[in-house]
C-alpha positions in Angstrom: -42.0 -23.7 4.8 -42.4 -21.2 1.9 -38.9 -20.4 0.0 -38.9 -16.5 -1.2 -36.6 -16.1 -4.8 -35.5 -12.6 -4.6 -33.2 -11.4 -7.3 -30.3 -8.7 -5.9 -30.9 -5.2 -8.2 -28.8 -3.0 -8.6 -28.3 0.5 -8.0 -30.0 0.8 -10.9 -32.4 -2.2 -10.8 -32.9 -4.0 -13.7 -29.5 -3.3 -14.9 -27.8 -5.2 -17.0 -24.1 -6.3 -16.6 -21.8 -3.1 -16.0 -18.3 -2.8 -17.3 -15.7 -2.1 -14.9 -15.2 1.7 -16.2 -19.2 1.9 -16.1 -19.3 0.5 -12.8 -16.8 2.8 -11.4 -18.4 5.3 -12.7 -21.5 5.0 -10.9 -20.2 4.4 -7.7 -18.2 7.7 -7.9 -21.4 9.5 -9.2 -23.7 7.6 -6.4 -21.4 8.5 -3.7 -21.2 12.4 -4.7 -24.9 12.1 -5.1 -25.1 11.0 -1.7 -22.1 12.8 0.4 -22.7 15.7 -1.6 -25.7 16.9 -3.1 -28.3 15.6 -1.2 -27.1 17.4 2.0 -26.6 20.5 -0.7 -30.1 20.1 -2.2 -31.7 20.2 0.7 -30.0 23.3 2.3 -30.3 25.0 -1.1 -33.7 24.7 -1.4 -34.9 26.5 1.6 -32.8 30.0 0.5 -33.9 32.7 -1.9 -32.6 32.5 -5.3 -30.5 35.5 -4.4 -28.8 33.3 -1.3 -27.9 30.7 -3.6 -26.1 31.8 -6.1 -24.2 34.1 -3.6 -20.4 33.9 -2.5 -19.9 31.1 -0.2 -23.0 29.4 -0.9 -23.1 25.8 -1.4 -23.8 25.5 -4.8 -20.2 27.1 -6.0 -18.8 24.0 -4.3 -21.2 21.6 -5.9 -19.8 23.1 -9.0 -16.1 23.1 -8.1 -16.3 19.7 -6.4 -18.2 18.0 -9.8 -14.8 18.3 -12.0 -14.0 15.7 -10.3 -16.2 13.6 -11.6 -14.0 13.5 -14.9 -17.5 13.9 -17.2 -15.3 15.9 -19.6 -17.1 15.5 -23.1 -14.3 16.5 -24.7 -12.5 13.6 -23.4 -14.8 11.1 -24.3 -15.2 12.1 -27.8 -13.2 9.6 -29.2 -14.5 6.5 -27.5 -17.1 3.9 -28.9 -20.9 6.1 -29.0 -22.6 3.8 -27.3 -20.1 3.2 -24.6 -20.3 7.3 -24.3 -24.0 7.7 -23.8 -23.9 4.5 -21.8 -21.4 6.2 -19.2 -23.0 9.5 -19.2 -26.5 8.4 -18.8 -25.6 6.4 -15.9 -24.0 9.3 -14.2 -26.6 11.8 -14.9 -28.8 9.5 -13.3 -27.3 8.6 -10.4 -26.2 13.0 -9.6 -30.2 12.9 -10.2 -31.0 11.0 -7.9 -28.9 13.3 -5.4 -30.4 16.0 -6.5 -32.6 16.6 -9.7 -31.8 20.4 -9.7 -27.7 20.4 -8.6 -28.2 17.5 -11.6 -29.5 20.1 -14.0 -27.0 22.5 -12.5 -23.7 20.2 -13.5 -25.4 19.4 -16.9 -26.0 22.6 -18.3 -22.5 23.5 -18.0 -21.8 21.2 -20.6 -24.5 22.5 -22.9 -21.9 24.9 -24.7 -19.1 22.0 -25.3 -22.0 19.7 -26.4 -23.3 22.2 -28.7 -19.8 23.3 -30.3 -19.2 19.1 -30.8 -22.8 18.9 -32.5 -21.9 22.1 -34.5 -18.7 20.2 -35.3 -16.6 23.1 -34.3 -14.1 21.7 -32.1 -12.3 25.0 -31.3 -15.3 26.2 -29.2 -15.4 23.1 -27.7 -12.6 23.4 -26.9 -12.6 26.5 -25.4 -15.7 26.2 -23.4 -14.5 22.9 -21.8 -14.0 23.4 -18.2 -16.0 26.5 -18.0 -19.6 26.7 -16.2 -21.9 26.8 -19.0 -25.3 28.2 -19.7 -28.1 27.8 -22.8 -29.6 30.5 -23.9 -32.8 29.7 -26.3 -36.6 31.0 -24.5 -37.5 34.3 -24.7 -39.7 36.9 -22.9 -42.4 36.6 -25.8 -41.4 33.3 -27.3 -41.4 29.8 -24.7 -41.3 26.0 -26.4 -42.1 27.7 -29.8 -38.1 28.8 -29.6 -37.9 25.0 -30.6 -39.7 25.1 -33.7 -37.5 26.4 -36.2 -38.5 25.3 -39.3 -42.3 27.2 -38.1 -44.2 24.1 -38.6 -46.1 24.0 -35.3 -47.6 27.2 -35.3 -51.4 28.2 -35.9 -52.2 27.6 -40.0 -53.1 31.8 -39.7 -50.6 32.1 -36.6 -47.1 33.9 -36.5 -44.9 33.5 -34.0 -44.1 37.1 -34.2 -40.8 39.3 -34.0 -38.2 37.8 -31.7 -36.7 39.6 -28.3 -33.0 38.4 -29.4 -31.5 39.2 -32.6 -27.9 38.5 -34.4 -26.4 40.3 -37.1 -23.5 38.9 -39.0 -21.2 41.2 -39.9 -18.2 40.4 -42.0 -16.3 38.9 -39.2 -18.8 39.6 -36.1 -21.6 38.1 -34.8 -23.2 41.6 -33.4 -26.5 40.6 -31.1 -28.7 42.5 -29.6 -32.0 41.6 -27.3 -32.9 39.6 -24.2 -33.5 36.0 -23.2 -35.8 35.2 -20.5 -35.8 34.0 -17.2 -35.5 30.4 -18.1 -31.7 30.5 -19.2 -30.3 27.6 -16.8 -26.9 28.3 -15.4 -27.2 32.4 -16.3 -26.2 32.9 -12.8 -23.3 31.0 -12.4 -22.1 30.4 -16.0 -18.9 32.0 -17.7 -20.3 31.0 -21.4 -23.4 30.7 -23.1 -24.7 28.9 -25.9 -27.2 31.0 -27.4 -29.8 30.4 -30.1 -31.5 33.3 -31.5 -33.0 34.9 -34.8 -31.1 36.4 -37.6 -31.2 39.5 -39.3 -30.7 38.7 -42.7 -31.3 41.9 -45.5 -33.6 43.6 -42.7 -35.9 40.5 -41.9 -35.7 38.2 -39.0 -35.8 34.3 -39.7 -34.2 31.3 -37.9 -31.6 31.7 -37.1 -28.3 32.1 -35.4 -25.8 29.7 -32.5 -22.9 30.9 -31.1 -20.8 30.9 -28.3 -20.9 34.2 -26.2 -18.2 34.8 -23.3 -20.7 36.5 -20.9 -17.8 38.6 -19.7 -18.0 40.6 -22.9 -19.0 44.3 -23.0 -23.0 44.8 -23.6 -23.5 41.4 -21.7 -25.8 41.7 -18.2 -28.1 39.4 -15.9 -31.3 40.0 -14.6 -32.3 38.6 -10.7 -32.2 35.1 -10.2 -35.6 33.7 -10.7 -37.4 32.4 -7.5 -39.8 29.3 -8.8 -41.6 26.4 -6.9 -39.7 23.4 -8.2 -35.7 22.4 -9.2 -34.6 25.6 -7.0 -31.0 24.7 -6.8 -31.0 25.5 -10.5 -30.8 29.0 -10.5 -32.2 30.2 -14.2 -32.6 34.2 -14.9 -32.4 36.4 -17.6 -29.5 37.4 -20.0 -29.7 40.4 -22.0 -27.1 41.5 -25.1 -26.4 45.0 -25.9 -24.6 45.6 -29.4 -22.7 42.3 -27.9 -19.6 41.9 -30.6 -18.2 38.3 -30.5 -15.4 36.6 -33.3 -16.8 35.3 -36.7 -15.1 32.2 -35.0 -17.9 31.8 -32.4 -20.2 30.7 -34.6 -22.0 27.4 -34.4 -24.5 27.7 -37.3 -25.6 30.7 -39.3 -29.3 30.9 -41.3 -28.5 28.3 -43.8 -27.4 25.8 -41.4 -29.2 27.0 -37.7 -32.4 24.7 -38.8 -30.0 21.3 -38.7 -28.4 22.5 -35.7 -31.9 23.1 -33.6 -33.0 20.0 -34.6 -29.6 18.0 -33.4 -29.9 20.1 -30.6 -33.3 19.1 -29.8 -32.5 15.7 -30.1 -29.3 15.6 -28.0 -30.9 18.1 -25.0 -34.3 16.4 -24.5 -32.6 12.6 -23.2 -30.5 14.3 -21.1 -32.7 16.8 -19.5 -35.0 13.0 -19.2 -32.2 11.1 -17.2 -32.6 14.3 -14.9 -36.0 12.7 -14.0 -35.5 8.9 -14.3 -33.2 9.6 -11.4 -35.6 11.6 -9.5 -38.3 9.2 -9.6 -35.9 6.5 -8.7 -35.5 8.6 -5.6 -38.6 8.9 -4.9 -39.8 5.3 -5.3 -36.6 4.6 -3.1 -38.1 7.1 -0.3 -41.4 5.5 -0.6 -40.1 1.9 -0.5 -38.3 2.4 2.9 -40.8 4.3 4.5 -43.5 1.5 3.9 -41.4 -0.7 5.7 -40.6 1.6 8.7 -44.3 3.2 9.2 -47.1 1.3 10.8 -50.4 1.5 10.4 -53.1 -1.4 11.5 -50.2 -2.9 13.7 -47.9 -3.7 10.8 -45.4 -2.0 8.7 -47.7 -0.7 5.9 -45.6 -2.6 2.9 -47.5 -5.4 4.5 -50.8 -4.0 3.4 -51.3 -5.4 -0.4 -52.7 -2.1 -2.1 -49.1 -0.3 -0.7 -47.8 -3.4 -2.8 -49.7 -3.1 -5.3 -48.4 1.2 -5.8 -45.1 0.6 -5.2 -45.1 -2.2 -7.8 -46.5 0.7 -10.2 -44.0 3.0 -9.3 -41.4 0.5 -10.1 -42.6 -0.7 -13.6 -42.6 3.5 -14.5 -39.0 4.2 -13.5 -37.8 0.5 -15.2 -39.8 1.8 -18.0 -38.7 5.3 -18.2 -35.1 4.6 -18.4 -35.1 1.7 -20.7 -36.7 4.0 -23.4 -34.5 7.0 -22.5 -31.3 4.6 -23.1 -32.6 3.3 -25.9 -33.2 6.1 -27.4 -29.8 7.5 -26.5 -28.2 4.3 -28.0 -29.9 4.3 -31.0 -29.1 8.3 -31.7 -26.0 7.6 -31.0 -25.2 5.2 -33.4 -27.3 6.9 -36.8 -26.9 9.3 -39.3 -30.0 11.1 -38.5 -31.3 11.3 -34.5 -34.6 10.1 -33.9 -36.1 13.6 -32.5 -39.8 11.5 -32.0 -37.6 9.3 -30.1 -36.1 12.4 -28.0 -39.2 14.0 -27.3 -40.9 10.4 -26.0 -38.1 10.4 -23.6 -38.2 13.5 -22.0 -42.4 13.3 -22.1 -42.2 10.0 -20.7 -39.6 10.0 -18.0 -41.0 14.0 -16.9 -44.5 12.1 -16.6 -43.3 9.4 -14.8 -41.0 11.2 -12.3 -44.3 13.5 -11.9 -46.7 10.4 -11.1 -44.3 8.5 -8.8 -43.4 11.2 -7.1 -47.0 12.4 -6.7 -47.9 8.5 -5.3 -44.8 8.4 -3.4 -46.0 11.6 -1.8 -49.8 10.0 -1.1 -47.9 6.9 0.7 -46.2 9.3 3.0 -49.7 10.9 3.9 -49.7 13.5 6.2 -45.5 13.4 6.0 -45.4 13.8 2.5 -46.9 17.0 3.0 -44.0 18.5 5.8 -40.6 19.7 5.0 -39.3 16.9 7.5 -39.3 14.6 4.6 -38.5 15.0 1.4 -41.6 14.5 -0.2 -43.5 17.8 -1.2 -39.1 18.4 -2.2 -39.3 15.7 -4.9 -43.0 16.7 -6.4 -42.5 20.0 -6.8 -38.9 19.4 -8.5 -41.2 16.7 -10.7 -43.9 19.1 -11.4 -41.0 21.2 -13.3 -40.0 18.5 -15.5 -43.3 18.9 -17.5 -42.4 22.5 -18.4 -38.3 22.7 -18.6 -36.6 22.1 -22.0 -39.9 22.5 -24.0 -43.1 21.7 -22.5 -44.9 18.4 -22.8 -47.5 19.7 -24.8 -45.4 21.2 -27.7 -42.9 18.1 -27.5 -45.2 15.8 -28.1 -46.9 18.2 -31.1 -43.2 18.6 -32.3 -42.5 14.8 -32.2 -45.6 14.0 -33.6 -45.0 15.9 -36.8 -42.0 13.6 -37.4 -44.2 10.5 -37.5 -45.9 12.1 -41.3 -44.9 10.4 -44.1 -45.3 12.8 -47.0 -44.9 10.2 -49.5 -47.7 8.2 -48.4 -50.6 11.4 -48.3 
């Protein structure tokens, strides 16, 4: 008689011991995940991007329905950092795991609270708490580079040439003119926006300008909702600011300051946006896992077939290795004077990457399936596939992370 020794995981697998807030908190976050926006996802994702972000659709209830998850950031400033990124990291994973785009939806509506709290100005945090939110950064001409302020990336002999969006500060104004483009997540649905543009400072444009914009101010309009292939529940479109005035008040960071900002930004942004896709792939090693043991193939549930074994043990080691380094790398920004932005950017490459190549053999195990909108297959890669472009592409990130491993001192 052979005796099998099976541990009990967790939601979260390899998790270690929860506290009885964190615990709650998943189950509240796993439950909406499951009652809520998977049945939402799924419905939203067949629509155009005009249908979702219309009256009565789905997604306003998503949004109304997710205060309730009590994810204020405000009121969670004062406890213990790690405790903080501990709580939020399991939540965003677990709404992810719902739904990787009604995930990106809830989060970016914090972006302007998170932003103002970087910026250390409490007031806007204040005021934008509550409120859906938007960010506001890519531009029609200017993509990932948007996320190089200091201009260190670009080609030795390249310029990243003039910007599309453009702030003046004027005695006690922020005046800003221009567009931002198409990939401004939340420009639909959001009542504020953090935005991140150039300055004009004595008739030149440099780096740069944050603030707060109410997008019910005059000279403030949307473009259409953009249709794309992956994470359609998160409607992104473009925002574009006519002689927009807003308070002196507003204002996160100017051009002496916008540089520190970007990069705190940077470095808050990309672990978030990568708990986004430890949860999808979770999901979709999850799918896979149950449908090897319900299909059959050769007269026997295919989980019995030892090279099905030997993916989905692949799968597994990618998500348990994915979110490991994303909390890590939360806790450890979390708790220093200066983020780690290397440490950022490897968590949002790593866990897009591995949401993208479980997905993609989750997909293969499914076959034929994998392939119709029966199951939720071809859903889950194509919301993966988007995970290598969103919040700075792969490419750049890891060029932009890997300029923070020279050591000056030692060339």
């Amino acid at each position: 008689m052979t005796v099998q020794f099976k541990p009990q995981l967790g939601l979260s697998g390899l998790e270690s011991p929860l506290s009885e807030l964190e615990s709650q908190v998943q189950e509240n976050a796993h439950r909406f995940a499951k009652d809520v926006l998977r049945p939402a996802g799924a419905k939203l994702d067949r629509l155009t991007p005009e249908e979702v972000v219309a009256p009565g659709s789905a997604l306003w209830e998503v949004l109304e329905k997710s205060h309730d998850l009590g994810l204020s950031l405000t009121a969670m400033a004062e406890m213990d950092p790690v405790e903080r990124v501990r709580i939020l990291a399991i939540a965003s994973e677990e709404l992810a795991w719902g739904d990787a785009g009604l995930a990106g939806a809830i989060l970016v509506n914090h972006f302007p609270v998170m932003y103002s709290m970087l910026a250390g100005n409490m007031a806007m945090a204040d005021f934008c708490d509550g409120k859906r939110g938007c960010w506001a950064i890519t531009e029609p001409d200017h993509g990932s580079d948007m996320l190089d302020a200091s201009g260190s990336l670009q080609a030795t002999e390249g310029q990243y040439g003039r910007p599309n969006c453009i702030a003046r500060i004027e005695g006690d104004k922020v005046v800003i003119s221009g567009q931002k483009s198409a990939w401004v997540s939340g420009a639909m649905t959001a009542e504020v926006c953090a935005l991140f543009c150039h300055a004009e400072v004595d008739g030149q444009t440099r780096p740069g300008v944050a603030v707060i914009v109410s997008l019910d101010a005059p000279g403030v309009s949307r473009g259409k909702p953009l249709d794309k292939m992956g994470v359609r529940c998160l409607n992104q479109g473009e925002l574009y600011f006519d002689n927009v005035e807003v308070p002196i008040e507003n204002l996160l960071a100017g051009p002496d300051s916008y540089q520190e900002l970007a990069y705190k930004m940077l470095s808050e942004a990309n672990p978030h946006v990568a708990l986004m896709f430890v949860g999808l792939a979770r999901a979709a090693y999850e799918q896979a896992l149950e449908y090897a043991h319900e299909r059959k193939q050769g007269g026997v549930p295919i989980i019995r077939h030892q090279h099905v074994q030997y993916r989905l043990f692949h799968m597994f080691r990618k998500v348990e290795a994915a979110r490991a380094l994303v909390r890590r790398v939360m806790e450890f920004n979390a708790t220093t004077d200066v983020p780690a932005l290397q440490g950022s950017t490897a968590a949002k490459v790593t866990a897009t990457q591995t949401a993208f190549e479980v997905a993609n053999d989750a997909l293969q195990m499914f076959g034929g399936n994998g392939m119709t909108r029966e199951y939720p297959m071809e859903k889950l890669l194509r919301d993966a596939r988007s995970g290598l472009i969103a919040d700075g592409c792969n490419e750049v990130l890891a060029i932009k992370g890997g300029s923070m491993l020279v050591d000056t001192e030692r060339l």
